[in-house]
C-alpha positions as CSV (number, residue, x, y, z in Angstrom):
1,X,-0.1,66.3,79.8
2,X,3.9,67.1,80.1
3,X,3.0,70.1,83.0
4,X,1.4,67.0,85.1
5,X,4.0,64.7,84.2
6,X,6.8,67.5,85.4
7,X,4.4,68.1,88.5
8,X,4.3,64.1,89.3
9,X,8.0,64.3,88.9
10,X,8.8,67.4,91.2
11,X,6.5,65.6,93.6
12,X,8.3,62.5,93.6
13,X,11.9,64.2,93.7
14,X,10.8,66.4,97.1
15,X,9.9,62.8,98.9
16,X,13.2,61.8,100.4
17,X,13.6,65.4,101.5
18,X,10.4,65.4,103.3
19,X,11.3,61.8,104.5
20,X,14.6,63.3,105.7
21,X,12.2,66.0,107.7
22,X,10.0,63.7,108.8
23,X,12.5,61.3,110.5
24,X,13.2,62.8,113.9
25,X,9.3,62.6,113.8
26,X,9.0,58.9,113.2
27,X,11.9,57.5,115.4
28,X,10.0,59.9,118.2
29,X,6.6,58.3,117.5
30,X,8.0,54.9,117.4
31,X,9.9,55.6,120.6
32,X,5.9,56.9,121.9
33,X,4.0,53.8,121.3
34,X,6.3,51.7,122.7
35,X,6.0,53.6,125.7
36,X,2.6,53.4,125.5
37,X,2.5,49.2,124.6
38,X,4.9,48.7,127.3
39,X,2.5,50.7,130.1
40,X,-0.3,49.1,128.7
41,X,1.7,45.7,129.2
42,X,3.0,46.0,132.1
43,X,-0.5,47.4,133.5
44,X,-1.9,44.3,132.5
45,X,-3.2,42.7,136.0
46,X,-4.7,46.1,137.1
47,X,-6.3,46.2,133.2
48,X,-7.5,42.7,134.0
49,X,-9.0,43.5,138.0
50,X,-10.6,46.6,136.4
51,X,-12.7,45.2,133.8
52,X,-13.4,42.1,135.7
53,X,-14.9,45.0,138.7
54,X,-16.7,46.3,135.8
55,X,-18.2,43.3,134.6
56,X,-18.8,42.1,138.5
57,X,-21.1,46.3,138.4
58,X,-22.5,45.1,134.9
59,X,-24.1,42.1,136.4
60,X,-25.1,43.4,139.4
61,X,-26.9,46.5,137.5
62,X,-28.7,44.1,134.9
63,X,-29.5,41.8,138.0
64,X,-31.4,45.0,139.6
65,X,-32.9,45.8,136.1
66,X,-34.3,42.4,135.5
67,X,-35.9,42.6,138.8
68,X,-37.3,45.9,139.2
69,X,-36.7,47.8,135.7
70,X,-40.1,47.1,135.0
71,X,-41.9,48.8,138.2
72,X,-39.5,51.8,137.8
73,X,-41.1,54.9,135.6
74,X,-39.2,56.1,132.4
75,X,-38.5,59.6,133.7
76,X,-37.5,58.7,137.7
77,X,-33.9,59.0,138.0
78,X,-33.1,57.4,134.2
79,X,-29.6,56.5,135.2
80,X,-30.8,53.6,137.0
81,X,-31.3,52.1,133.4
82,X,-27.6,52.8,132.8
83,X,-25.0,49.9,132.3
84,X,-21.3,50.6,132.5
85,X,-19.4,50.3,129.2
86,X,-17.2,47.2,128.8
87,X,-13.5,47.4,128.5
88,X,-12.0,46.4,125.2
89,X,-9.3,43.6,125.8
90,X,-5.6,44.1,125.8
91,X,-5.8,42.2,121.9
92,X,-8.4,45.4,121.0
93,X,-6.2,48.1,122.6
94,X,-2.4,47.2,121.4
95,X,-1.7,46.3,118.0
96,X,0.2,43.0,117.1
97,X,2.2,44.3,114.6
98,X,3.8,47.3,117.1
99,X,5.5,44.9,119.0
100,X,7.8,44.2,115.9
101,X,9.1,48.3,115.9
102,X,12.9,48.8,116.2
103,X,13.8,49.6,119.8
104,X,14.3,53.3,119.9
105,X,14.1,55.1,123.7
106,X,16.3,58.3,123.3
107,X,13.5,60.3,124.6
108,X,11.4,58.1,126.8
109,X,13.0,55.6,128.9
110,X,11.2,52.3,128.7
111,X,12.2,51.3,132.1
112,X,11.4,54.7,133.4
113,X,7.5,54.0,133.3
114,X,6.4,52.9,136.4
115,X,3.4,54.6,136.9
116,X,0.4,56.1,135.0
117,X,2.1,60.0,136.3
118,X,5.3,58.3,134.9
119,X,3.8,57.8,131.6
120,X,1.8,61.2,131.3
121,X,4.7,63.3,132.2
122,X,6.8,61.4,129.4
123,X,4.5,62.2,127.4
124,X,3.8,65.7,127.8
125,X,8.1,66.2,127.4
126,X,7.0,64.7,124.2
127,X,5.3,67.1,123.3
128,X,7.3,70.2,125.0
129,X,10.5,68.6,123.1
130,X,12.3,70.2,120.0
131,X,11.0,67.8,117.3
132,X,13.4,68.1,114.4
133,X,16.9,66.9,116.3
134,X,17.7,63.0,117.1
135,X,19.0,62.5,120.3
């Protein structure tokens, strides 16, 4: 019982050291999903025109279906019995509570985004980046 008790203790004592190597980490993943809520934000109209083009090919495709889905055999082209997926909404994709993280953008510029390439590119530094230094 004492040897887990000491273990339990050890554990608990090596936390704020691994929280101390873990920081550069966090700030950099906080400073990531912003990027990412922000492009998603911002790309809000284009989010909104694509799903409404995919629901305009959803109806179209289940209007075709309900005509002639019946008359069409099982195994001729079995695509024709396929409906696009829907998108999930912007409430679905970006969580609520992220928009309450500290504002940190030493390594991605928020305004920088202006484009999907924009955002990739960030992103892949990201990853290229020397993780244990703060900016």
């Amino acid at each position: 019982m004492a040897v887990e008790k000491c273990e339990s203790d050890l554990k608990t004592l090596c936390k704020p050291k691994g929280f101390l190597d873990a920081y550069p980490k966090i700030l950099r993943e906080i400073n990531r999903r912003q990027a990412f809520n922000l492009f998603i934000k911002d790309g809000k109209a284009n989010l909104q025109e694509l799903r409404d083009i995919i629901n305009a090919e959803i109806k179209e495709r289940s209007s075709f279906l309900k005509t002639y889905g019946e008359v069409i055999p099982l195994d001729f082209i079995p695509q024709l019995k396929v409906l696009p997926t829907k998108l999930p909404s912007l409430e679905q994709v970006l969580n609520s509570d992220e928009s309450s993280l500290p504002l940190i953008c030493d390594w991605v510029p928020l305004d920088s985004i202006q484009t999907s390439r924009d955002y990739f590119m960030y992103q892949q530094l990201l990853k290229q980046e020397e993780l244990d230094s703060i900016p």
